[in-house]
Residue, then its C-alpha position, 0 to 999 in steps of 0.5 A: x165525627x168519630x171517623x173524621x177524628x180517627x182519619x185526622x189523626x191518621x194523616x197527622x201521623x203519617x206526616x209527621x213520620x213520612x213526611x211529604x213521601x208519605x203524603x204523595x203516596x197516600x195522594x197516588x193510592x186515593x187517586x188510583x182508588x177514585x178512578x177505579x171506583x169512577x170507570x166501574x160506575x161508568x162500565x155498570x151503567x154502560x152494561x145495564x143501559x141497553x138489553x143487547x148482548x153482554x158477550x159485546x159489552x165485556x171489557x177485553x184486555x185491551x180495553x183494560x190497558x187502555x184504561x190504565x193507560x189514560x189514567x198513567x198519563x194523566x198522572x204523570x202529566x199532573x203530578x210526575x214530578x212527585x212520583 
């Protein structure tokens, strides 16, 4: 319990002293974090599903961009206006 206290009093100061900004900024980083951490399960189980080559199953760049790039649509579909 020791953890959920110290987390609830961290966002309780960081409302009092940011305010909403601060809030919306702490939204924008966990959603980021969520999304990182959700396409790199996805991308680990799509390179361990089938024993093919791992020369074909590494990500390019632009398969980076567009990743990043659904993510920033999204985001800005959602909650735009508080970005």
């Amino acid at each position: 319990t020791v953890p959920a206290v110290l987390m609830l009093a961290a966002a309780t100061a960081l409302l009092k002293f940011t305010g909403t900004a601060g809030l919306t900024v702490l939204i924008f980083a966990l959603q980021i974090g969520m999304y990182h951490e959700a396409t790199s399960v996805i991308e680990q189980f799509h390179i361990n599903s089938d024993p093919g080559s791992l020369e074909l199953k590494k990500m390019s760049l632009i398969d980076n961009i567009e990743k990043w790039w659904w993510f920033a649509t999204v985001i800005l579909g959602t909650s735009g206006r508080s970005v």
